[in-house]
C-alpha positions in Angstrom: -46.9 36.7 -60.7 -44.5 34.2 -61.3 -40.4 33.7 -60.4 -37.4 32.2 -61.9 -34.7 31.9 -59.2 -31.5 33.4 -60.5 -28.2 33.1 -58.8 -29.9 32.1 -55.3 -32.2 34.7 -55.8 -36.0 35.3 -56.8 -36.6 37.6 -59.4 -40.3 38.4 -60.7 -40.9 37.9 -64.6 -41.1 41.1 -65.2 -37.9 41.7 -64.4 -36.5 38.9 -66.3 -33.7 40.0 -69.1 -33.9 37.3 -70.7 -36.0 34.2 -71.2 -36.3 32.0 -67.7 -37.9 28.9 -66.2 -40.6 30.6 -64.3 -42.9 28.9 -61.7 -45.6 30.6 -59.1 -44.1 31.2 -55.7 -46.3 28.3 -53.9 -44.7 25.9 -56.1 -41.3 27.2 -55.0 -39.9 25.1 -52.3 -37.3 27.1 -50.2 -37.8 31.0 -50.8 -34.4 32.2 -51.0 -33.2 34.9 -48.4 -30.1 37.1 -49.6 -28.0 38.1 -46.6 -28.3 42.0 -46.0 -26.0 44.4 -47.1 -25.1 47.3 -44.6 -23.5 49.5 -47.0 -27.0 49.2 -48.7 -29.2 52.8 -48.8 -32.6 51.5 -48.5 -35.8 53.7 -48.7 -36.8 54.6 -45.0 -41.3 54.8 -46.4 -40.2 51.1 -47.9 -39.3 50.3 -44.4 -41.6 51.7 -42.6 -44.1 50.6 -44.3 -43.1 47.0 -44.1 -41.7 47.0 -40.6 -44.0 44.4 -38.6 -46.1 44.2 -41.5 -47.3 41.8 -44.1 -48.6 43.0 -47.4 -49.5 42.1 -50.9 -47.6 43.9 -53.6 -50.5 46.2 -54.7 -50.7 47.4 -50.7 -47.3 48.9 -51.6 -46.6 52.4 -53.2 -43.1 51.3 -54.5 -42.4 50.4 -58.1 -41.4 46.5 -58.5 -38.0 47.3 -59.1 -37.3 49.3 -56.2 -39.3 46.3 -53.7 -37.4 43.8 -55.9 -33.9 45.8 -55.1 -34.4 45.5 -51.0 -35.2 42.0 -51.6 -31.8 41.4 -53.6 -29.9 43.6 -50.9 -31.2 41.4 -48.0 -33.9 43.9 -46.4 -37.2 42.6 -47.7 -38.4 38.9 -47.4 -40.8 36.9 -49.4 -42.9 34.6 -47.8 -46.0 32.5 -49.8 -49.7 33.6 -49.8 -51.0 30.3 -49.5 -49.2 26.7 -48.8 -50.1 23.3 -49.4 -49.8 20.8 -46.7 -51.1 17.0 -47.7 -52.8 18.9 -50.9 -54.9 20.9 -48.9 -54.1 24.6 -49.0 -53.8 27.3 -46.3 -53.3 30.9 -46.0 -50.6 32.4 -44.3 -52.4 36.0 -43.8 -55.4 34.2 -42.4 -54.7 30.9 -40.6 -58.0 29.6 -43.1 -57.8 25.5 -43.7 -61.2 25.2 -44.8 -61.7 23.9 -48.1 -65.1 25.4 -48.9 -63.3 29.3 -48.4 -60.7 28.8 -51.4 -61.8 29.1 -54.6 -59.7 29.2 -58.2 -59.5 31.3 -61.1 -58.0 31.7 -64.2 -55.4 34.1 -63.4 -53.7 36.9 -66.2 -50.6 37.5 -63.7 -49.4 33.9 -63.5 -51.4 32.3 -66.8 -52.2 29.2 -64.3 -55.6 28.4 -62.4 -54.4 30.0 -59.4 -56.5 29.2 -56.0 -57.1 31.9 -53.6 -58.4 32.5 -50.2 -62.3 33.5 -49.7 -61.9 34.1 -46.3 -60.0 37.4 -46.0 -60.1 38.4 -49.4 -62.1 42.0 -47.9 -57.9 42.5 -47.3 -56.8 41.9 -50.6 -56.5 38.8 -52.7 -54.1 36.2 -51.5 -53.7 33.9 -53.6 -50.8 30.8 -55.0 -48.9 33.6 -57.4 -48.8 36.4 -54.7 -46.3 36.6 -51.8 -46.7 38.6 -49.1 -43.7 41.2 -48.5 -42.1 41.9 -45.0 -39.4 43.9 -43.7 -36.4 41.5 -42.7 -36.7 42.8 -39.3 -39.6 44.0 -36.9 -36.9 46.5 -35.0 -37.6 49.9 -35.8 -34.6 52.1 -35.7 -35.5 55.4 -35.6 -35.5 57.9 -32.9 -35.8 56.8 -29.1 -39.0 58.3 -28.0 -40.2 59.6 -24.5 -42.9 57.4 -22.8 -44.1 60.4 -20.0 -47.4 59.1 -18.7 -49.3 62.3 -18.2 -52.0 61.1 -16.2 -53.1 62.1 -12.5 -55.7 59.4 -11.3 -55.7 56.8 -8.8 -56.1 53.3 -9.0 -58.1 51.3 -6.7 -56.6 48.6 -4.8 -58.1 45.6 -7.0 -56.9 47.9 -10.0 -53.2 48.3 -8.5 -53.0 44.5 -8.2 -53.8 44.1 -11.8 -51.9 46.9 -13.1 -48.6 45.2 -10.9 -49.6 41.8 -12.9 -49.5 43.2 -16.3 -46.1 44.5 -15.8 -45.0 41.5 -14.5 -46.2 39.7 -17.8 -44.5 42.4 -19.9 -41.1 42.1 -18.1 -41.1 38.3 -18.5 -42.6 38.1 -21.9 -45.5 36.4 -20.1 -49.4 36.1 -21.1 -52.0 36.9 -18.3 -55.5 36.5 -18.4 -57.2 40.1 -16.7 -60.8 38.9 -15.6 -62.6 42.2 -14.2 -66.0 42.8 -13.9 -67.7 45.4 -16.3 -66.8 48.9 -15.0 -63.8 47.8 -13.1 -61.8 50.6 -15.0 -59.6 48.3 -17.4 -58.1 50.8 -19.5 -56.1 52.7 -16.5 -54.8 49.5 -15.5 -53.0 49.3 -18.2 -51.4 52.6 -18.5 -48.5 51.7 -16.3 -47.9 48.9 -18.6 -47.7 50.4 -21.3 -45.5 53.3 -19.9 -43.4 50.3 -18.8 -43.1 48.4 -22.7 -42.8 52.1 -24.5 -39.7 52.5 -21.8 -37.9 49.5 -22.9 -38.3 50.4 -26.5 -41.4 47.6 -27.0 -43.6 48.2 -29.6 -47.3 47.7 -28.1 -50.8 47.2 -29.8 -54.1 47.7 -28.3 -56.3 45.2 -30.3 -60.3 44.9 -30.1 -63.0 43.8 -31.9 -65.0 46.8 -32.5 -64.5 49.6 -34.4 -66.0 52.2 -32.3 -63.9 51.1 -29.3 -60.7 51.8 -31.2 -62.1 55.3 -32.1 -63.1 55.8 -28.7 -59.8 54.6 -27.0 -57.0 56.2 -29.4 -57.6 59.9 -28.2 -58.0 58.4 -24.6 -54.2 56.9 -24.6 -53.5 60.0 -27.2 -53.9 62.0 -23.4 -51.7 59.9 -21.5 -49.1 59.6 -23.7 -48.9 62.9 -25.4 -45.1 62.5 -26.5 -46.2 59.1 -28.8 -48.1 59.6 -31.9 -50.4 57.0 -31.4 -51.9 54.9 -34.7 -55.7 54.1 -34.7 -56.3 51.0 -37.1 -60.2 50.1 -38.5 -61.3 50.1 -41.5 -60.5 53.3 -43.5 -58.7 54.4 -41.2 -56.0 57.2 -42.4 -53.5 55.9 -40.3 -53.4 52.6 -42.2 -49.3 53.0 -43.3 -48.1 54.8 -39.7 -45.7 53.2 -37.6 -45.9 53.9 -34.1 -44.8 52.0 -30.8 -48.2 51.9 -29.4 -51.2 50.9 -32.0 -54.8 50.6 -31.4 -56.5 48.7 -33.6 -59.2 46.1 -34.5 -58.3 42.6 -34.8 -59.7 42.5 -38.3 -56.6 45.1 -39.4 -54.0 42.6 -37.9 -54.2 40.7 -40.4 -51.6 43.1 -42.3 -49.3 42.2 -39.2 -46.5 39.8 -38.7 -43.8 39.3 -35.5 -44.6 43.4 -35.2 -45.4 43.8 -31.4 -43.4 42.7 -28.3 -46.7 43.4 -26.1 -50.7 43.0 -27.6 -53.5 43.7 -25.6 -56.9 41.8 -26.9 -59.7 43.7 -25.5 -63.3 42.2 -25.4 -61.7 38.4 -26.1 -65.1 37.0 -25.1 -66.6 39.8 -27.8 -68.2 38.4 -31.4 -66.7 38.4 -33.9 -63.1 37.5 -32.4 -64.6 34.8 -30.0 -66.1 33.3 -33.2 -63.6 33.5 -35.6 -60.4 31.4 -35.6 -58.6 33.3 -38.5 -59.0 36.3 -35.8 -57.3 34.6 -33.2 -54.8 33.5 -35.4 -54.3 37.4 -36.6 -53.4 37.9 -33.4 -51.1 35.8 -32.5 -49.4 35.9 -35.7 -49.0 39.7 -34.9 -46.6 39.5 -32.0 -43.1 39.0 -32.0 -41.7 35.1 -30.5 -40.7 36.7 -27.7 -43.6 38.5 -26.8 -46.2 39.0 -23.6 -50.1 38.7 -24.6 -52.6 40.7 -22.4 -56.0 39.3 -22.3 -58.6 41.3 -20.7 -62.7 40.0 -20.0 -65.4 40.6 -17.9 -66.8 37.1 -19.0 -64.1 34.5 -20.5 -65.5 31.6 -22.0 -66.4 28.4 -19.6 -63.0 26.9 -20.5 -60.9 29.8 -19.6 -62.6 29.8 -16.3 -62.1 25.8 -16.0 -58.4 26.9 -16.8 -57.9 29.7 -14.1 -59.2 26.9 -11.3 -57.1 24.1 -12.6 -54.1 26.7 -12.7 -53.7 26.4 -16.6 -53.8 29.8 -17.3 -51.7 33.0 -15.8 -54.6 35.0 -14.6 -55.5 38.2 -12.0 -59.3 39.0 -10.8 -60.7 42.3 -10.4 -63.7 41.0 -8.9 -65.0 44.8 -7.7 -65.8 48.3 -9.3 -63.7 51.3 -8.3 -66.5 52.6 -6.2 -66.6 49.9 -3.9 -70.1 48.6 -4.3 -71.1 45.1 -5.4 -72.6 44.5 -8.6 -76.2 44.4 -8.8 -77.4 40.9 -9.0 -79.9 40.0 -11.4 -83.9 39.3 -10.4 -85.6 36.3 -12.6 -88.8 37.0 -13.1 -91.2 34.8 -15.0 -93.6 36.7 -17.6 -95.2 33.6 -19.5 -95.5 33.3 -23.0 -94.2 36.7 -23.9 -94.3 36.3 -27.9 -97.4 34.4 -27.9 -98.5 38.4 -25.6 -96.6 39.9 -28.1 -98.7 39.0 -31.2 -101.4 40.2 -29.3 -100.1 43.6 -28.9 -99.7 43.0 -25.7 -96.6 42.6 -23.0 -96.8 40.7 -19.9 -98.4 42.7 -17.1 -95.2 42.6 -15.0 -92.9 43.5 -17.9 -95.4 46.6 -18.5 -95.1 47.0 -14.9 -91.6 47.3 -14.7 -91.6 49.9 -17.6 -94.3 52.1 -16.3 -92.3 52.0 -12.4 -89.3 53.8 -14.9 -90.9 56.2 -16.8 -92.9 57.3 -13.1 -89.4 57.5 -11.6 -88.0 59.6 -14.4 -85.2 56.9 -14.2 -83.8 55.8 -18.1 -83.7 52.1 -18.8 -83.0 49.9 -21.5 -84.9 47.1 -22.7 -82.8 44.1 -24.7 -85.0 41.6 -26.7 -83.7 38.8 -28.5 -84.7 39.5 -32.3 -84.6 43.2 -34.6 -87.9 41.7 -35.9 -90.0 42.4 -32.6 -89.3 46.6 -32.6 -92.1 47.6 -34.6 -94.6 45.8 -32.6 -92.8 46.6 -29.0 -92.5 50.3 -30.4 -96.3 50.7 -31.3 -96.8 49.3 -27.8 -94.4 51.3 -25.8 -94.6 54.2 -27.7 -98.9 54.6 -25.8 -96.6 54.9 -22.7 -94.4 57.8 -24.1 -93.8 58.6 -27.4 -90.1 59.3 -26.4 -89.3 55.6 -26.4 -86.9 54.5 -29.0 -85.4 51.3 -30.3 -81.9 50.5 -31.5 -80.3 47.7 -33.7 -76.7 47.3 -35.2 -78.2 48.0 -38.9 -79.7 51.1 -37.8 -78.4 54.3 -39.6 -79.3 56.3 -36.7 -77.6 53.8 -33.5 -74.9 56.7 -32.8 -77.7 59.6 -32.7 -79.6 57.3 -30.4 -77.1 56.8 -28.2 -76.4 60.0 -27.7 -79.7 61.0 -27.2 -80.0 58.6 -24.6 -77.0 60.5 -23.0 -78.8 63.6 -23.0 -81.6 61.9 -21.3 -83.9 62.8 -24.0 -84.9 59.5 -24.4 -86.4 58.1 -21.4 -86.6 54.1 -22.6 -84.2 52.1 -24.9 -85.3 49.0 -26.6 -81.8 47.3 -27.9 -80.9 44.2 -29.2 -77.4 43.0 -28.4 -75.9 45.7 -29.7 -75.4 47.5 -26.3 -74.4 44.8 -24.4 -70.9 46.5 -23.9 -69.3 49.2 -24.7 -71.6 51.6 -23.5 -72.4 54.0 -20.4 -75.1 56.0 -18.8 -74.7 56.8 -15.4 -78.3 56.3 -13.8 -79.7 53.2 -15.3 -81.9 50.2 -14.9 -82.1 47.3 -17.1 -84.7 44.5 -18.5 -84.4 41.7 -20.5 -87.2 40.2 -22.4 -87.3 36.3 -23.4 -83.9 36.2 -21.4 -84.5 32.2 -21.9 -83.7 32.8 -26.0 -80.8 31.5 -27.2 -78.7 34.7 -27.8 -78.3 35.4 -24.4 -76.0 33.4 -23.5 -74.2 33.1 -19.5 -71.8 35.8 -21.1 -73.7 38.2 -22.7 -76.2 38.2 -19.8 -73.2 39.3 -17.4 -72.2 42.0 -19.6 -76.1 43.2 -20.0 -75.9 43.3 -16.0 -72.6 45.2 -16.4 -74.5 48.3 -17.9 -76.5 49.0 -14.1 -74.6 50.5 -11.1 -71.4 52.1 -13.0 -71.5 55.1 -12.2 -69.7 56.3 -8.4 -73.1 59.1 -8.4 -75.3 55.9 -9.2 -73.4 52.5 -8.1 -76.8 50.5 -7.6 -79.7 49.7 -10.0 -81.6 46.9 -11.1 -81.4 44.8 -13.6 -84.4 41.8 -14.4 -84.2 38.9 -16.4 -87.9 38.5 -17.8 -88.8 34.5 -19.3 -90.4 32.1 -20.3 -88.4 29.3 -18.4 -84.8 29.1 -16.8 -81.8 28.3 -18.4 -78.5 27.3 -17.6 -77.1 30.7 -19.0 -79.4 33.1 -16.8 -78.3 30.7 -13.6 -74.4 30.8 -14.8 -74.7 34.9 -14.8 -76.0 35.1 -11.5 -73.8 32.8 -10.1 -70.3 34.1 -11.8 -72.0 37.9 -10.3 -72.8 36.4 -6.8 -68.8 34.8 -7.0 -67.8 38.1 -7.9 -69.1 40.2 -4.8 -68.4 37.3 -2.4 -64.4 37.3 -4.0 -64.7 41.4 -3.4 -65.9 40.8 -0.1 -63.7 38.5 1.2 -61.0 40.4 0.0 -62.3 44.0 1.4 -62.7 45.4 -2.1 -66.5 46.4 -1.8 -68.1 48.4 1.4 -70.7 46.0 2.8 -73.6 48.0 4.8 
C-alpha cells in the first residue's frame, strides 16, 4: 500500500479524494503521530485487538476506514515493516538483518518491487509497502480483575528461595536468571509471582518454545488462577485475538507482540529452536514493555550464562535440589566400542544388550536415546527378539503422543527416542541409556536434561542413567560435572538428605 501525507497525517491511497504524491511507508521518513482525542468513541475489538500487539492489516477484521479513523484520532500508530539502515534492510517484526532471507517482488498494492522478509513470512508478509498497526498504548483499561491464587501446596525450601527472587525481580522491574535442576518444580515457583504482577495490574506472559508445553501449562495456571481467563497462544490456537493479563504462549506467536507485558517468563531458554534463533530472542524482548522484569528459567543455560552467574554478570538464583530431597542421579560412562560398526551387523554391544535385558527382567520401563531417526528400524528388529512391546519414537512420528501415553500406562516396557524426549516429559519409575553419547547432538546440555528424566518422581527419586560410547567427550564430562556441582551445592546447603 502506499501513503500521501496530508495535513501532518498519513492517509492510505485508497482513501485519497483526490489525486496525491503517494510513496511506500519505508520510504517515509518520520511517520506522523496525531495527538489523541479523548472525546474520540473508538471501537473497544479495534483496541483490544491491538493492545500490545503488532499486526499487518489483513490480521485485522476492521474495514480501512475505520483503522485509518483511530489512526487520524490519535489511537492507532503506524510503524514500518522493514527499514533500511546503510542500504541493508531489516524487519521490525523479526529482528532478521540477513541479506539472503529478503527477497523482492513485483507488488499489485504498491506497483513498485517491494522487498520482503523470508524469515517470518509463516506470520504474514512484511514487506517495504506494509506497516504494522499498534494500539497507541499497551494499558488495558478495562475492568480491575481478582488475582486469588487458589492453590494449596507447599514449596520446598530451595523453591521458596526462588519463588522470593522472582518477586523481587517483578517489584523492581529486574531480570533474574532461575537455574534449577530438572524436576525442581519450576512452575509453582512462579505462582506467587504471578499472583504478585496480576495484583499490581501487570500484564504477564508465559513464553516457551514448544507447543505442547503451552497446551500442557494453560489449564495448569487456568487452576490457580480461576478468576483470570487465561490465553493459550501456538499455532492455531483459538485464542489468537484474546486479551488477557496472563498469556501463555510460544515464542514463535510473540512475534505479533510489541511493549505488551510488564513481566515475561521464557521457559526452556536453553531449548531449540529459541536457543538457536536470534529473531526468537528478539520476539521476546520486543514483547515486553521498557519498564519491564524478564524471568529466565533453565535447568542447563548455555556455558556463557554460567561464566556470567560466576563473574556476577547476571541476576541469578540456584535450585540446585528436587523437592524430594534426594540428589540427582549421576551418570555412569560406559564404553561399548564401535556401536554402529555392531549395529550394521544387527548386533548391539554386549553391555548395551546387557543393560536392556537387566530392565525388561526387572519389569522396570526405560528409555533408550540414540543419536539419528535413521538407526530405529534396525535397533527395533533387534530389540523387538527381546520383547515385541518395545517401541521407538521420533519428532516426525504421527503416533509420538499415543506412544507416550502408552508408555504412561506402562504398556510399553522399553522406549527408543531420539531427542525428542529430552524434556518435557515424565514417568515416575525410570531408568535411562544413551547410545553413541559421544555423537555430536548430545551436547553438555542436552545430556543433563536426558539425566533429568531418572529419579523424579518422590515414590521413585533414584534410577540410573548410562551414557554408552565410543570415546569421551567434553559434553558427557561437562554433564557430570554441572550434576556432581548440583548435589554438592544441595548438600552444602541442607537441601538433599544424605544417608
Amino acid at each position: 500500500m502506499r501513503f500521501a501525507i496530508f495535513d501532518k497525517k498519513l492517509v492510505p491511497e485508497p482513501l485519497l479524494s483526490e489525486p496525491q504524491t503517494t510513496q511506500t511507508i519505508a520510504k517515509i521518513g518520520e511517520i506522523p503521530q496525531p495527538s489523541r482525542n479523548l472525546h474520540f468513541q473508538y471501537c473497544n475489538d479495534v483496541r483490544k485487538r491491538l493492545i500490545g500487539k503488532q499486526l499487518l492489516l489483513d490480521e485485522i477484521p476492521h474495514t480501512l476506514d475505520e483503522i485509518h479513523q483511530h489512526y487520524e484520532q490519535g489511537y492507532i500508530t503506524l510503524r514500518k515493516g522493514i527499514v533500511f539502515e546503510k542500504g541493508t534492510p531489516r524487519c521490525q517484526r523479526c529482528g532478521n538483518q540477513k541479506p539472503h532471507l529478503f527477497s523482492s517482488f513485483p507488488c499489485s498494492r504498491c506497483r513498485e518491487l517491494c522487498t520482503y522478509c523470508r524469515k517470518c513470512i509463516m506470520m504474514g508478509r512484511v514487506s517495504t509497502c506494509t506497516p504494522l498497526y499498534s494500539w497507541s498504548d499497551s494499558e488495558c483499561q478495562s475492568a480491575r480483575e481478582t488475582a486469588n491464587l487458589v492453590w494449596n501446596g507447599t514449596l520446598s525450601f530451595g523453591q521458596q528461595v526462588a519463588s522470593d527472587e522472582v518477586v523481587k525481580a517483578i517489584s523492581t522491574n529486574d531480570d533474574l536468571l532461575v537455574w534449577a535442576v530438572c524436576g525442581a518444580g519450576k512452575t509453582e515457583l512462579l505462582f506467587e509471582g504471578i499472583r504478585y504482577a496480576l495484583s499490581l495490574q501487570k500484564r504477564v506472559c508465559i513464553a516457551t518454545p514448544r507447543t505442547d508445553v503451552v497446551q500442557e501449562l494453560t489449564p495448569r495456571l487456568q487452576a490457580v488462577f480461576p478468576q483470570i481467563d487465561v490465553a493459550s497462544l501456538y499455532a492455531g490456537s483459538p485464542d489468537r485475538h484474546k486479551y488477557s493479563p496472563l498469556t501463555i504462549s510460544t515464542t514463535h506467536q510473540l512475534f505479533r507482540f510489541y511493549q505488551a507485558f510488564d513481566v515475561v517468563i521464557v521457559d526452556e531458554v536453553d531449548a531449540f529452536p529459541y536457543s538457536m534463533d536470534e529473531t526468537l530472542q528478539y520476539a521476546v524482548q520486543n514483547a515486553r514493555k521498557e519498564r519491564s522484569s524478564m524471568i529466565y528459567l533453565s535447568a542447563t543455560p548455555n556455558q556463557q550464562w554460567q561464566k556470567d552467574c560466576r563473574q556476577g554478570k547476571r541476576n541469578f538464583v540456584t535450585i540446585p535440589a528436587r523437592y524430594h530431597r534426594k540428589p540427582l542421579p549421576v551418570p555412569e560412562l560406559k564404553w561399548c566400542g564401535n556401536w554402529d560398526k555392531k549395529l550394521k551387523q544387527n548386533k548391539l554391544p554386549p553391555n548395551v544388550m546387557k543393560w536392556l535385558k537387566i530392565r525388561l527382567d526387572m519389569e522396570k520401563q526405560a528409555l533408550l536415546f540414540i543419536p539419528k531417526i535413521e538407526l530405529i528400524p534396525k535397533l527395533l528388529a533387534i530389540l523387538q527378539k527381546l520383547d515385541s512391546r518395545i517401541e521407538a519414537v521420533h519428532a516426525a512420528d504421527p503416533e509420538r503422543k499415543a506412544k507416550v501415553q502408552s508408555m504412561r500406562q506402562k504398556d510399553i516396557p522399553i522406549l527408543v527416542t531420539t531427542t525428542i524426549l529430552e524434556r518435557g516429559v515424565t514417568f515416575p519409575n525410570l531408568d535411562v541409556a544413551v547410545l553413541g553419547s559421544e555423537e555430536q547432538i548430545f551436547t553438555a546440555s542436552a545430556l543433563v536434561q536426558i539425566a533429568g528424566r531418572v529419579g523424579r518422581s518422590a515414590q521413585y527419586p533414584t534410577g540410573n542413567i548410562t551414557f554408552f560410547h565410543f570415546g569421551r567427550t567434553e559434553a558427557m564430562l561437562q554433564a557430570r560435572k554441572q550434576i556432581q556441582n548440583m548435589n554438592a551445592e544441595a548438600a552444602k546447603k541442607g537441601m538433599i538428605d544424605i544417608e
